[in-house]
mmCIF file of the N, C-alpha and C atoms, coordinates in Angstrom:
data_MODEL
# 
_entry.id   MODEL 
# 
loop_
_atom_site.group_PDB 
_atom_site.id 
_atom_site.type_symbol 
_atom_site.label_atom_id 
_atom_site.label_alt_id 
_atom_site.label_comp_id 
_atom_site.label_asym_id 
_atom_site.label_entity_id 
_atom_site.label_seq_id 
_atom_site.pdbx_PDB_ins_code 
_atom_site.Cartn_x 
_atom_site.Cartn_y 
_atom_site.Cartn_z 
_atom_site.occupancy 
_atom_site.B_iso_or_equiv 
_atom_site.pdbx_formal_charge 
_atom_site.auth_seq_id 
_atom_site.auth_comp_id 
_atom_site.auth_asym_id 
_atom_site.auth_atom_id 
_atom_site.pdbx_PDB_model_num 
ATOM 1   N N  . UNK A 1 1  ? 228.747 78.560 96.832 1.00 0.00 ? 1  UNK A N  1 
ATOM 2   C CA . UNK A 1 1  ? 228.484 77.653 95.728 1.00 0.00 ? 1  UNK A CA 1 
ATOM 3   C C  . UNK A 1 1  ? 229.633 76.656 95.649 1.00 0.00 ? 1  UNK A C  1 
ATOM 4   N N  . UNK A 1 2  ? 229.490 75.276 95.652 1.00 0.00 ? 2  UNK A N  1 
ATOM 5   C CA . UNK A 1 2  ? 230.067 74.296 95.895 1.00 0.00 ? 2  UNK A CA 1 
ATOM 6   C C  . UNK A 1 2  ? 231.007 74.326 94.216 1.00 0.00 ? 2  UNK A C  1 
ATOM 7   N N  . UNK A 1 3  ? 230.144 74.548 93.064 1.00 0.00 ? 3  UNK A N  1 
ATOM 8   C CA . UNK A 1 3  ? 230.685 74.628 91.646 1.00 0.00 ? 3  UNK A CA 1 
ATOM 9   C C  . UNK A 1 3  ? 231.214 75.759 91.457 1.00 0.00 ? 3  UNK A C  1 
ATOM 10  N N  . UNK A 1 4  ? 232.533 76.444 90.694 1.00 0.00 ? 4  UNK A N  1 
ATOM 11  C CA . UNK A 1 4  ? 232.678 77.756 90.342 1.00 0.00 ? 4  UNK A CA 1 
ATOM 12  C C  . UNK A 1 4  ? 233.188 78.064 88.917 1.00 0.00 ? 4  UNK A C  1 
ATOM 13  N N  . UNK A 1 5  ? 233.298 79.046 88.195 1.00 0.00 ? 5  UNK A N  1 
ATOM 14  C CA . UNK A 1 5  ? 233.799 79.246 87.108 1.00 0.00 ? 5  UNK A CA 1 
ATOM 15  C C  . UNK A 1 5  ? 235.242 78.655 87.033 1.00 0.00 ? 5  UNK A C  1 
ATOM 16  N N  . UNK A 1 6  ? 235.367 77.985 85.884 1.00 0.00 ? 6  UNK A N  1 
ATOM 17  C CA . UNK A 1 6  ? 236.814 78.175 85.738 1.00 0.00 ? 6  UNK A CA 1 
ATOM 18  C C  . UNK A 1 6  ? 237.653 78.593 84.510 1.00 0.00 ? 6  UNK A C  1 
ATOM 19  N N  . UNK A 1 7  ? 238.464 78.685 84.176 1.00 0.00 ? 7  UNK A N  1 
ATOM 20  C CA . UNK A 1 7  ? 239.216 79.499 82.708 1.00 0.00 ? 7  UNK A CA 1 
ATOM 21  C C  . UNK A 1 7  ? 240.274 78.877 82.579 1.00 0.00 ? 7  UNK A C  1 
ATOM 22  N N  . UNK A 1 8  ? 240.201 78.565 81.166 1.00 0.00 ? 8  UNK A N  1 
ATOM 23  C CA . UNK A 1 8  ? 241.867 78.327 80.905 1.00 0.00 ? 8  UNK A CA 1 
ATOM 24  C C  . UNK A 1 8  ? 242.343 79.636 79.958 1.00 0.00 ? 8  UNK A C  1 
ATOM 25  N N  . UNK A 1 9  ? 243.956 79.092 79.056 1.00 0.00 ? 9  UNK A N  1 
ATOM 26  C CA . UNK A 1 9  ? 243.758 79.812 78.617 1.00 0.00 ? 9  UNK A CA 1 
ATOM 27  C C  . UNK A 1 9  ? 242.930 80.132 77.150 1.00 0.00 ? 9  UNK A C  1 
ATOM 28  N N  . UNK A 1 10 ? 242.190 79.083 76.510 1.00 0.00 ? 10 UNK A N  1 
ATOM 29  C CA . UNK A 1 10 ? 241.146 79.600 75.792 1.00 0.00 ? 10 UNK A CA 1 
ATOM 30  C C  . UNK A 1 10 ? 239.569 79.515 75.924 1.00 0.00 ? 10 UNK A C  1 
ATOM 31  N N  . UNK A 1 11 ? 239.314 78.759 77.343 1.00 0.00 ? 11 UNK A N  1 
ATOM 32  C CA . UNK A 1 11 ? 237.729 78.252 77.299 1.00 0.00 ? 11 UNK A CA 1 
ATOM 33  C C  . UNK A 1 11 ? 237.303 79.402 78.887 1.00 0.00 ? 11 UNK A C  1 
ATOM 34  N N  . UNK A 1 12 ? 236.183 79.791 78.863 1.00 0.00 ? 12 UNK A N  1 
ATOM 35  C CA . UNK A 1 12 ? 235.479 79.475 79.929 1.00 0.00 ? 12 UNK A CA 1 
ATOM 36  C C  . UNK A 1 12 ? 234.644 78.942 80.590 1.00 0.00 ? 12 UNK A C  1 
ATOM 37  N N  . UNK A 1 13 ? 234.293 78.279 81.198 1.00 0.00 ? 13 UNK A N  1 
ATOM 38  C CA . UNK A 1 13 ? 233.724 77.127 81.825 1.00 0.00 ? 13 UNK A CA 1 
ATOM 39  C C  . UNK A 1 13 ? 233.071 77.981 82.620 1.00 0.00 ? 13 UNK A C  1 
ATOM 40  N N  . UNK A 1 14 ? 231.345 78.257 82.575 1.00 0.00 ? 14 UNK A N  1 
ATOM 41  C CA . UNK A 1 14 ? 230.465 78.958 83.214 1.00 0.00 ? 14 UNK A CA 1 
ATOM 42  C C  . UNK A 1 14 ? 229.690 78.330 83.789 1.00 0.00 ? 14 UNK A C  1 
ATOM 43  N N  . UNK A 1 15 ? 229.201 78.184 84.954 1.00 0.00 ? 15 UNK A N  1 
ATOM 44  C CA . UNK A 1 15 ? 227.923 78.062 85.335 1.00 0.00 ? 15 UNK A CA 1 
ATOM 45  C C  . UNK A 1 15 ? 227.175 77.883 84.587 1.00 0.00 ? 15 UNK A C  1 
ATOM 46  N N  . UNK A 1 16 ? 225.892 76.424 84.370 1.00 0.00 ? 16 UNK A N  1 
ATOM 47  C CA . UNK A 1 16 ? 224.710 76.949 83.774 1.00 0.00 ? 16 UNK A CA 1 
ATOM 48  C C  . UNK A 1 16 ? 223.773 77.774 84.332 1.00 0.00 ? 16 UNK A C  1 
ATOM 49  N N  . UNK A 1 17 ? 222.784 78.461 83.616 1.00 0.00 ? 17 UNK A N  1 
ATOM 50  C CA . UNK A 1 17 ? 221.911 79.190 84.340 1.00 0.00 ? 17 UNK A CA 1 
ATOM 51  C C  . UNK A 1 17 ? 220.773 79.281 83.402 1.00 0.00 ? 17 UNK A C  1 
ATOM 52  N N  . UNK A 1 18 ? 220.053 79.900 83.917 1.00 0.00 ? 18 UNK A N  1 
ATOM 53  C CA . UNK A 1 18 ? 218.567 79.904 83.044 1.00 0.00 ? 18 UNK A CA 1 
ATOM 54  C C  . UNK A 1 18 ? 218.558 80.420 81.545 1.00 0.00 ? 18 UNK A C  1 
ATOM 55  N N  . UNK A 1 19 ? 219.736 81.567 82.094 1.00 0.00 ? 19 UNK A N  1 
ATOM 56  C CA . UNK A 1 19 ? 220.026 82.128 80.744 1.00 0.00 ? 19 UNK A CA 1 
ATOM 57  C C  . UNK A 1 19 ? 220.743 81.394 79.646 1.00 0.00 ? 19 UNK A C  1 
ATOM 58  N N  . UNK A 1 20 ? 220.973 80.570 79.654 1.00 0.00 ? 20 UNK A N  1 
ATOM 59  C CA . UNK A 1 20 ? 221.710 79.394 78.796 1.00 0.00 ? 20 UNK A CA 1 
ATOM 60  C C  . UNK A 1 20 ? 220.446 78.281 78.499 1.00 0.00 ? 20 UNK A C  1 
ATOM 61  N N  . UNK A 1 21 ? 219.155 78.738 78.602 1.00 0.00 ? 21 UNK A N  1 
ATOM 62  C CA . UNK A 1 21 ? 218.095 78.184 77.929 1.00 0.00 ? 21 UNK A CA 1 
ATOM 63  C C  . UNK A 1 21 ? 218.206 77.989 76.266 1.00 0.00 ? 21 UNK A C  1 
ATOM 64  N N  . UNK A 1 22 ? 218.276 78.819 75.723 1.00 0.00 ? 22 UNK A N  1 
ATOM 65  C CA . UNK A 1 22 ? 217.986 78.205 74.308 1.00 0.00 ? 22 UNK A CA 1 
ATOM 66  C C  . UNK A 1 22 ? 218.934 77.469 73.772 1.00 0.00 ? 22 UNK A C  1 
ATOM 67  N N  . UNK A 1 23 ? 220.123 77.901 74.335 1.00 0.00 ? 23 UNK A N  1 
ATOM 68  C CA . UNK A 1 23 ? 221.601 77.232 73.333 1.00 0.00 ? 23 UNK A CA 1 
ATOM 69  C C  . UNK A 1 23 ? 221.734 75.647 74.153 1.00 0.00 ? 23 UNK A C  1 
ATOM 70  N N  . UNK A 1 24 ? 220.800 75.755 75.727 1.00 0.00 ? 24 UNK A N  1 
ATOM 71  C CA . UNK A 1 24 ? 220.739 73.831 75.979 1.00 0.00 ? 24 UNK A CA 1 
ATOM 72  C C  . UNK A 1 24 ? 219.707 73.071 74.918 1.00 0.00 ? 24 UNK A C  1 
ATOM 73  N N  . UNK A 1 25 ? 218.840 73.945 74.472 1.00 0.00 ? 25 UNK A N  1 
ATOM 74  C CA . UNK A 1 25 ? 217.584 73.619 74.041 1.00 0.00 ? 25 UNK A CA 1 
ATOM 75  C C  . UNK A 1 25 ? 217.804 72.999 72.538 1.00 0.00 ? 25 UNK A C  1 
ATOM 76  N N  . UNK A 1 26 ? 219.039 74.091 71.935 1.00 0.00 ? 26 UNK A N  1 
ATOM 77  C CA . UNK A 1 26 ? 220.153 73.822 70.604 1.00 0.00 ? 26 UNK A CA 1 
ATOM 78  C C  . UNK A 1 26 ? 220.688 72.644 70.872 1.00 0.00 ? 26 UNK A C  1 
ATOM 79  N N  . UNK A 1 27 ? 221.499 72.897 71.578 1.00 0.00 ? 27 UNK A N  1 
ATOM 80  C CA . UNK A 1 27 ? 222.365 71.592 71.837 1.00 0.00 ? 27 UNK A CA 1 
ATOM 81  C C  . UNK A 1 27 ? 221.715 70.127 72.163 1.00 0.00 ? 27 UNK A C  1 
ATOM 82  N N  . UNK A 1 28 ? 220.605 69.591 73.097 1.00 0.00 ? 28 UNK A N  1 
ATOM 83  C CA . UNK A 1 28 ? 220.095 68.701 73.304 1.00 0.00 ? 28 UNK A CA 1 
ATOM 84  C C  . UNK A 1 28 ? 219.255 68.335 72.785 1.00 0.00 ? 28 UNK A C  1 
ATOM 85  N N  . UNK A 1 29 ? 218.594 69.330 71.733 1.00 0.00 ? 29 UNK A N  1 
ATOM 86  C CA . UNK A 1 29 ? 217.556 68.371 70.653 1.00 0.00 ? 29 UNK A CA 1 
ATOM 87  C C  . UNK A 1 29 ? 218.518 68.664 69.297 1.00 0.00 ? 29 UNK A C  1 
ATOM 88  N N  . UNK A 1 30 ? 219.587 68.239 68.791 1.00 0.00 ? 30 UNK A N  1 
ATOM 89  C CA . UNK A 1 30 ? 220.180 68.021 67.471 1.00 0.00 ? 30 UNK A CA 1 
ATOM 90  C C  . UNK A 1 30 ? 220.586 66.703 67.701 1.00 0.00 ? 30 UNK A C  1 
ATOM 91  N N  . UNK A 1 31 ? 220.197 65.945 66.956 1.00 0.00 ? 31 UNK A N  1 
ATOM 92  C CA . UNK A 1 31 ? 220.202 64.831 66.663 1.00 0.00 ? 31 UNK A CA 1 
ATOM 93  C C  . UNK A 1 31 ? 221.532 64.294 66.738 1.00 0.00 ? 31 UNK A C  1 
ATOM 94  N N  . UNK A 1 32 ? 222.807 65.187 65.948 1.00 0.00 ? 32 UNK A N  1 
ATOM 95  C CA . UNK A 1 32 ? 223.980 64.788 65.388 1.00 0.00 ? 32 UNK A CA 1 
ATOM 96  C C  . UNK A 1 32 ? 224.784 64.923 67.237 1.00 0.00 ? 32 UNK A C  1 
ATOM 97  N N  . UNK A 1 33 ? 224.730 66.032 67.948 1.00 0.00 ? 33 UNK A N  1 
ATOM 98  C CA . UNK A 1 33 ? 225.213 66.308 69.157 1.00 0.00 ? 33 UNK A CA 1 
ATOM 99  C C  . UNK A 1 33 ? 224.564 65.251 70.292 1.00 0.00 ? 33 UNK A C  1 
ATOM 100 N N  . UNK A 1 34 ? 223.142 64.444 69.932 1.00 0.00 ? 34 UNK A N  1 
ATOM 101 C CA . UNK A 1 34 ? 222.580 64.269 71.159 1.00 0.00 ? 34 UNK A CA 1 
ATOM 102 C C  . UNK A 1 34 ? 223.313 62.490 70.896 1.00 0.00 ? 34 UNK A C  1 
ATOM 103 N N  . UNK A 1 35 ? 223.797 62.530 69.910 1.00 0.00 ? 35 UNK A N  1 
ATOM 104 C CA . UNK A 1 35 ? 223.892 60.656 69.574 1.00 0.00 ? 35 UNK A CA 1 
ATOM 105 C C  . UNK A 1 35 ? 224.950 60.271 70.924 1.00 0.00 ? 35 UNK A C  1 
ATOM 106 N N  . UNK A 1 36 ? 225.844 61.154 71.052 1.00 0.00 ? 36 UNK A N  1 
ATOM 107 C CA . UNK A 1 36 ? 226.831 61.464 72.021 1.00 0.00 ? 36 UNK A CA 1 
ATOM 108 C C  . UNK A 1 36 ? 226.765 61.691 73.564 1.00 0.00 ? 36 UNK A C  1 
ATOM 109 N N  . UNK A 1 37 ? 225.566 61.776 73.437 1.00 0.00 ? 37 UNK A N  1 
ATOM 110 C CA . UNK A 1 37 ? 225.200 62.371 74.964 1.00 0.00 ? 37 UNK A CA 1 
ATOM 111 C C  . UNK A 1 37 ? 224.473 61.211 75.588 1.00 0.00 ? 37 UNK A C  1 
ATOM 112 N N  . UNK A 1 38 ? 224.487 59.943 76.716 1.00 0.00 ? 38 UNK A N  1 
ATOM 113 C CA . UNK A 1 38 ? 224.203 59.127 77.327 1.00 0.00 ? 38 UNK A CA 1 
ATOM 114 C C  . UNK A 1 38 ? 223.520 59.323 78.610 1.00 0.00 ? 38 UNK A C  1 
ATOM 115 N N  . UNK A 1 39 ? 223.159 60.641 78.955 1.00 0.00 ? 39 UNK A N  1 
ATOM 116 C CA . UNK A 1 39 ? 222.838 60.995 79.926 1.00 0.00 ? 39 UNK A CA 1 
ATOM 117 C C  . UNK A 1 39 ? 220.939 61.334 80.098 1.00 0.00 ? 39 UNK A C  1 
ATOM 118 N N  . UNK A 1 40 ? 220.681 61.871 78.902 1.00 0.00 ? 40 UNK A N  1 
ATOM 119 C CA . UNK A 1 40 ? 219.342 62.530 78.359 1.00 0.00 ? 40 UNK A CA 1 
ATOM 120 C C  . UNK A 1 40 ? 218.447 61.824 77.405 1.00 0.00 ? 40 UNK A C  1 
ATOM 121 N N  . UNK A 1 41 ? 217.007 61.944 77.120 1.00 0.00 ? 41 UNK A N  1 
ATOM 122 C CA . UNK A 1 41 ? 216.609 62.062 75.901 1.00 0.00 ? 41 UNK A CA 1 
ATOM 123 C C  . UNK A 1 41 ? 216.705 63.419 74.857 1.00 0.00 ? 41 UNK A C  1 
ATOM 124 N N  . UNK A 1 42 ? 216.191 63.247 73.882 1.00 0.00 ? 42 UNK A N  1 
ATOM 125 C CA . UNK A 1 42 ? 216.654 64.305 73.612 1.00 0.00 ? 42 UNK A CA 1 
ATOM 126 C C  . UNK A 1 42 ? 215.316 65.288 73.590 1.00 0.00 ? 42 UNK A C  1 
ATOM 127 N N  . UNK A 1 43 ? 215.576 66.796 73.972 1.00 0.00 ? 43 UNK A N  1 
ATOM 128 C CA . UNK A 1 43 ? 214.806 67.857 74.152 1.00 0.00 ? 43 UNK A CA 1 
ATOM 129 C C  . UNK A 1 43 ? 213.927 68.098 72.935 1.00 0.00 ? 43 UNK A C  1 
ATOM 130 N N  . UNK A 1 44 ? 212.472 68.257 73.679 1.00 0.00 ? 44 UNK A N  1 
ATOM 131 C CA . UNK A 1 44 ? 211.832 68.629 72.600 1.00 0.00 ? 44 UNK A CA 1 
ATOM 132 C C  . UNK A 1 44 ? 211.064 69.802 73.032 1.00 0.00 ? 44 UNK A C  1 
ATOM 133 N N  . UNK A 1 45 ? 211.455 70.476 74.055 1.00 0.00 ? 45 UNK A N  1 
ATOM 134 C CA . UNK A 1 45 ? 210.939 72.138 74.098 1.00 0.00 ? 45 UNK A CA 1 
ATOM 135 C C  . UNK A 1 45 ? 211.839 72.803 75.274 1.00 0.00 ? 45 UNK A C  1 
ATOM 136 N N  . UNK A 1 46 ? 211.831 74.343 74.758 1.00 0.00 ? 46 UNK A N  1 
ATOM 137 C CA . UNK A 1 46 ? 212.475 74.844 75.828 1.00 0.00 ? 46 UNK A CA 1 
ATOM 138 C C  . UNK A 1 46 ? 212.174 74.863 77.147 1.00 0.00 ? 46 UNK A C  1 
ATOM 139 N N  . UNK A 1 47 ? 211.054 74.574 77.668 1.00 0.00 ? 47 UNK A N  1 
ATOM 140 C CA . UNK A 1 47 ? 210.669 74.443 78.940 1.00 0.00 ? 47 UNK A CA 1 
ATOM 141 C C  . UNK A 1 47 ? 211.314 72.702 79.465 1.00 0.00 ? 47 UNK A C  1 
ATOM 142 N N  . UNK A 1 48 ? 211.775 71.756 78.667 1.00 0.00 ? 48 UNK A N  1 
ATOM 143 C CA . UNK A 1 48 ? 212.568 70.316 79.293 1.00 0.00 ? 48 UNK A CA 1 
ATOM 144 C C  . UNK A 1 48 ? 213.992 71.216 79.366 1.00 0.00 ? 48 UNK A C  1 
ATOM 145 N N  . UNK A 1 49 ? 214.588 72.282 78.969 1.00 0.00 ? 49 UNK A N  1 
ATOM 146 C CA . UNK A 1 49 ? 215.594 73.269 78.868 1.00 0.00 ? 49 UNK A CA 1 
ATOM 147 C C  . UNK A 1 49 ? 215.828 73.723 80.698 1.00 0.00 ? 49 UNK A C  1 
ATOM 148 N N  . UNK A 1 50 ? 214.478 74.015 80.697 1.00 0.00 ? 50 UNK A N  1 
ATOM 149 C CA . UNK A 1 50 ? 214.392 74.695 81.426 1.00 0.00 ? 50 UNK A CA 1 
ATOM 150 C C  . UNK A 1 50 ? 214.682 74.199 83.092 1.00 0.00 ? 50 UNK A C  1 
ATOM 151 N N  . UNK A 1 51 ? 213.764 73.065 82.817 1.00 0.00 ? 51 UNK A N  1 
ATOM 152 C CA . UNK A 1 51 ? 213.824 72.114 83.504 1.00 0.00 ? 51 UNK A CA 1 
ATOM 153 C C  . UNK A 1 51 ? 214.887 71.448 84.044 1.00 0.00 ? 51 UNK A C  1 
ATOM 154 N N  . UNK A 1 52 ? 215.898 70.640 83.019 1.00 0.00 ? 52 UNK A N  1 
ATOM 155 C CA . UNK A 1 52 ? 217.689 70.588 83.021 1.00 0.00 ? 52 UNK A CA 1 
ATOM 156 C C  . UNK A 1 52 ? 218.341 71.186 83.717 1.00 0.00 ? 52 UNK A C  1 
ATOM 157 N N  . UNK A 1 53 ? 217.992 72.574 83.389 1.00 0.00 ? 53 UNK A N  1 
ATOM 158 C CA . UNK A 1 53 ? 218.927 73.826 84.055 1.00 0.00 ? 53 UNK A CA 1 
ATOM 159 C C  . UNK A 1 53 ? 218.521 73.524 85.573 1.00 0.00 ? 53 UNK A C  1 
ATOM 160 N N  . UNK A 1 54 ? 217.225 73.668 85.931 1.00 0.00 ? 54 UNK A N  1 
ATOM 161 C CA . UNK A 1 54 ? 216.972 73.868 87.290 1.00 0.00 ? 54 UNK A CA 1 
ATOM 162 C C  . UNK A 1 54 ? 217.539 72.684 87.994 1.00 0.00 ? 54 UNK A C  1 
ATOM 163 N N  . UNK A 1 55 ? 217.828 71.423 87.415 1.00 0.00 ? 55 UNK A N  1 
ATOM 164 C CA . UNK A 1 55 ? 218.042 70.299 88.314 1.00 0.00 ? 55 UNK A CA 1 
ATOM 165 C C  . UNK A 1 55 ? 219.812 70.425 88.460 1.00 0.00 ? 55 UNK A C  1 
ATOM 166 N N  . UNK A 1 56 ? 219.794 71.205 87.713 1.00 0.00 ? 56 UNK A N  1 
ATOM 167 C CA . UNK A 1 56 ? 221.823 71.252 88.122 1.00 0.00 ? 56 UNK A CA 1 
ATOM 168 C C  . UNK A 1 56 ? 222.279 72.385 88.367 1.00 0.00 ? 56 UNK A C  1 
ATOM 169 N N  . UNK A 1 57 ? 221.244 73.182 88.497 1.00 0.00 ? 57 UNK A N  1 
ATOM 170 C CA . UNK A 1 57 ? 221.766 74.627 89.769 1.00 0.00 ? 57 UNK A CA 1 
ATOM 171 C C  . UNK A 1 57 ? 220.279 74.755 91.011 1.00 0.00 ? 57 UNK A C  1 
ATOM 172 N N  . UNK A 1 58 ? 220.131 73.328 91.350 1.00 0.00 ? 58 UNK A N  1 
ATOM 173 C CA . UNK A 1 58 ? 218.964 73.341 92.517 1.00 0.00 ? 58 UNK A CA 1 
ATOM 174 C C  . UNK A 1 58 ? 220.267 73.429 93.337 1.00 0.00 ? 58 UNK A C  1 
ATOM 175 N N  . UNK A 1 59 ? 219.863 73.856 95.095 1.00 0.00 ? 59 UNK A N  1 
ATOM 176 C CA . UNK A 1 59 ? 220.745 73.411 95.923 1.00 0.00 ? 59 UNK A CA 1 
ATOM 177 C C  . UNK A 1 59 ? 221.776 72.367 96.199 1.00 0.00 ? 59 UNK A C  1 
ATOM 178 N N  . UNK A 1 60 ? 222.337 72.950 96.794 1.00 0.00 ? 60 UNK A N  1 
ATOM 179 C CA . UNK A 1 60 ? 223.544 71.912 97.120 1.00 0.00 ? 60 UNK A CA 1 
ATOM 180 C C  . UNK A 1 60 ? 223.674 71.301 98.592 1.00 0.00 ? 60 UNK A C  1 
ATOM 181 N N  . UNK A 1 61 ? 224.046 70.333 98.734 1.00 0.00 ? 61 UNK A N  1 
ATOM 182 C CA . UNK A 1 61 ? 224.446 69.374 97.970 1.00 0.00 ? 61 UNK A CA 1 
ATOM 183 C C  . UNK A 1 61 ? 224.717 68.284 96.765 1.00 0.00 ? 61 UNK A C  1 
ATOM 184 N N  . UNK A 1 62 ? 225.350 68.256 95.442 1.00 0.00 ? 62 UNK A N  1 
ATOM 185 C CA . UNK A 1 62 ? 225.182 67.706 94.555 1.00 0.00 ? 62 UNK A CA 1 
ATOM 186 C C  . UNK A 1 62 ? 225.605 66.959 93.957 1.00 0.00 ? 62 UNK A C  1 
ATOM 187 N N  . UNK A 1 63 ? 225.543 65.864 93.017 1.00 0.00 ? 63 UNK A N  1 
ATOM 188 C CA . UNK A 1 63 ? 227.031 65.001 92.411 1.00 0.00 ? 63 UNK A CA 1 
ATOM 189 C C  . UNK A 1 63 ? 227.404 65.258 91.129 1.00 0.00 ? 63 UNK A C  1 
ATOM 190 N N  . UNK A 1 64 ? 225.964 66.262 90.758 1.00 0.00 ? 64 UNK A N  1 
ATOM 191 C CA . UNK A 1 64 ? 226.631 66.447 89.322 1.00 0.00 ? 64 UNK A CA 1 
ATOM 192 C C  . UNK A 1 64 ? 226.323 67.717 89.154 1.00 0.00 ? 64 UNK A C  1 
ATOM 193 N N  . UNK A 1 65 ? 227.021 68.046 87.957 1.00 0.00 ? 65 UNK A N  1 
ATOM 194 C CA . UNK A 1 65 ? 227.010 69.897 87.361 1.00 0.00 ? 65 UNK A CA 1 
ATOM 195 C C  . UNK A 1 65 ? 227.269 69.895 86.151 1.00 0.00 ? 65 UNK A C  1 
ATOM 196 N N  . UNK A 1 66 ? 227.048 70.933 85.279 1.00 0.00 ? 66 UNK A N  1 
ATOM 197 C CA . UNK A 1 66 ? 227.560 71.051 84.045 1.00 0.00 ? 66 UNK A CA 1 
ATOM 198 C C  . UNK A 1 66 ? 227.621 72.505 83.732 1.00 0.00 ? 66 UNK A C  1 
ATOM 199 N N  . UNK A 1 67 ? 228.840 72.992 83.195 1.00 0.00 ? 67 UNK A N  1 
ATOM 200 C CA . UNK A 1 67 ? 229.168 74.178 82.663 1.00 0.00 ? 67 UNK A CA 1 
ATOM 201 C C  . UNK A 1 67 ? 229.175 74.179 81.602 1.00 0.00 ? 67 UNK A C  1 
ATOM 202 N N  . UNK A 1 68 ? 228.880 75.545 80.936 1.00 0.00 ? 68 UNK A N  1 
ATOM 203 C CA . UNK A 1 68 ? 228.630 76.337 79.286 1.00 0.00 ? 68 UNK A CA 1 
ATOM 204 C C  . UNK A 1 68 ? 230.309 76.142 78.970 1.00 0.00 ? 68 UNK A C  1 
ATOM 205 N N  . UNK A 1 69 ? 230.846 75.554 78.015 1.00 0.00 ? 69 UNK A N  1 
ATOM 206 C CA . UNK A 1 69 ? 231.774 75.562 77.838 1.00 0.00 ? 69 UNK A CA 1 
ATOM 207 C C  . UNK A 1 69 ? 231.886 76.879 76.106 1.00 0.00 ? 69 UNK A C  1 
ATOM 208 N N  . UNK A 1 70 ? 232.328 77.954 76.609 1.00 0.00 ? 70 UNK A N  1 
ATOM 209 C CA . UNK A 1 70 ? 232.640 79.292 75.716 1.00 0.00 ? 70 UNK A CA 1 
ATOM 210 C C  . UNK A 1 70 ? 234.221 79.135 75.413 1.00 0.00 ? 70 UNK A C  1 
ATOM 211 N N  . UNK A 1 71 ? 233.837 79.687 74.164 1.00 0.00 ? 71 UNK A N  1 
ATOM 212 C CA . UNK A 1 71 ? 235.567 80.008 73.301 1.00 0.00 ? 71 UNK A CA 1 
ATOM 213 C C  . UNK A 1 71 ? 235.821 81.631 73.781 1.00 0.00 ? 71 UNK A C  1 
ATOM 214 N N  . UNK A 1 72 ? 236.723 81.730 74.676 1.00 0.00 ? 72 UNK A N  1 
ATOM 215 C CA . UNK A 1 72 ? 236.977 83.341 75.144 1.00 0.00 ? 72 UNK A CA 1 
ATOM 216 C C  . UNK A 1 72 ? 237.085 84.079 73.950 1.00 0.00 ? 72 UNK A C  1 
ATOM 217 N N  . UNK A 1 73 ? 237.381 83.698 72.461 1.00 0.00 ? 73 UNK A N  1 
ATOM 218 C CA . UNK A 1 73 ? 237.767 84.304 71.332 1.00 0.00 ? 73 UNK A CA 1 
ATOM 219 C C  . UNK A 1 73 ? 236.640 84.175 70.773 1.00 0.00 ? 73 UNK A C  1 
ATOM 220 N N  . UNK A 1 74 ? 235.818 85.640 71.078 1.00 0.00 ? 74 UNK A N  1 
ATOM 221 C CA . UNK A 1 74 ? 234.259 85.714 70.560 1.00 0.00 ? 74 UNK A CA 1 
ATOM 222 C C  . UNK A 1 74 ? 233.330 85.420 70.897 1.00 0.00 ? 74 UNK A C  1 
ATOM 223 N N  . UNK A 1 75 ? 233.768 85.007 72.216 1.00 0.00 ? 75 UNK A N  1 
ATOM 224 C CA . UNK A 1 75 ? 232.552 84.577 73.395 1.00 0.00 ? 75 UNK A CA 1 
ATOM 225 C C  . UNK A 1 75 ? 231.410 83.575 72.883 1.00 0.00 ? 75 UNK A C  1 
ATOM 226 N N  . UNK A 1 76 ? 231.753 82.662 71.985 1.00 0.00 ? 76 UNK A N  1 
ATOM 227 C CA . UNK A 1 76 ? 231.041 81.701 71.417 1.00 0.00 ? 76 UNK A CA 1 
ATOM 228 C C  . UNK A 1 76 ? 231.138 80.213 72.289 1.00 0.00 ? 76 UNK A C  1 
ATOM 229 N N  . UNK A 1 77 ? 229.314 80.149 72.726 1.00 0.00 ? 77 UNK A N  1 
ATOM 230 C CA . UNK A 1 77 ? 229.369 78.921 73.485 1.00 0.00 ? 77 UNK A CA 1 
ATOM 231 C C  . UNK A 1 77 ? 229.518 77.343 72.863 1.00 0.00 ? 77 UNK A C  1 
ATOM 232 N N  . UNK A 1 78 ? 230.367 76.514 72.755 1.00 0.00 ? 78 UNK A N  1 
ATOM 233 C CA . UNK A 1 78 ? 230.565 75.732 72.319 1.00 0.00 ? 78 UNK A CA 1 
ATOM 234 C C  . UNK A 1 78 ? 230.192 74.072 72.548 1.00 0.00 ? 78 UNK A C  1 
ATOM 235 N N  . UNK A 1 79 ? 229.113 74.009 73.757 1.00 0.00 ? 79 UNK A N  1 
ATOM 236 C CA . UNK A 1 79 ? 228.850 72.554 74.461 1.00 0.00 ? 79 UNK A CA 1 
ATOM 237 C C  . UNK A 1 79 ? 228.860 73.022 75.587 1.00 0.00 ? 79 UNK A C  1 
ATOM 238 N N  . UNK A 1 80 ? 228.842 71.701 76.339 1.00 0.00 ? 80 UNK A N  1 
ATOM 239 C CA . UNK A 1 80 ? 228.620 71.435 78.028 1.00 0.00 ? 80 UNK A CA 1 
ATOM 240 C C  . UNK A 1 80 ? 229.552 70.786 78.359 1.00 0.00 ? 80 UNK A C  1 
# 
């Protein structure tokens, strides 16, 4: 895998994966989070979730990626 985890010392920076469906699904259809985001429209079901996910952990070769960005203190995912 061309992308890998990385850690500091308070975030971890995960892989997305399928399992990070609902909290993309959170994150990209709120209005207040998506005003910010220049990349997307904003989500209106978990299956465009789903979809997201698959286009940035399809094979590699790739130019882009995005990781679950988690607070190690409570394992709370915080953005992309």
């Amino acid at each position: 895998m061309l992308f890998t985890n990385l850690e500091t010392e308070r975030l971890l920076l995960k892989n997305i994966s399928l399992d990070d469906a609902e909290f993309m699904f959170e994150q990209f259809s709120n209005d207040f989070i998506h005003k910010y985001l220049f990349d997307y429209d904003p989500l209106s079901s978990i299956e465009e979730a789903i979809e997201l996910i698959k286009f940035y952990t399809a094979p590699e070769p790739r130019n882009q990626h995005r990781w679950i960005l988690i607070l190690k203190e409570g394992g709370i995912k915080i953005g992309t």
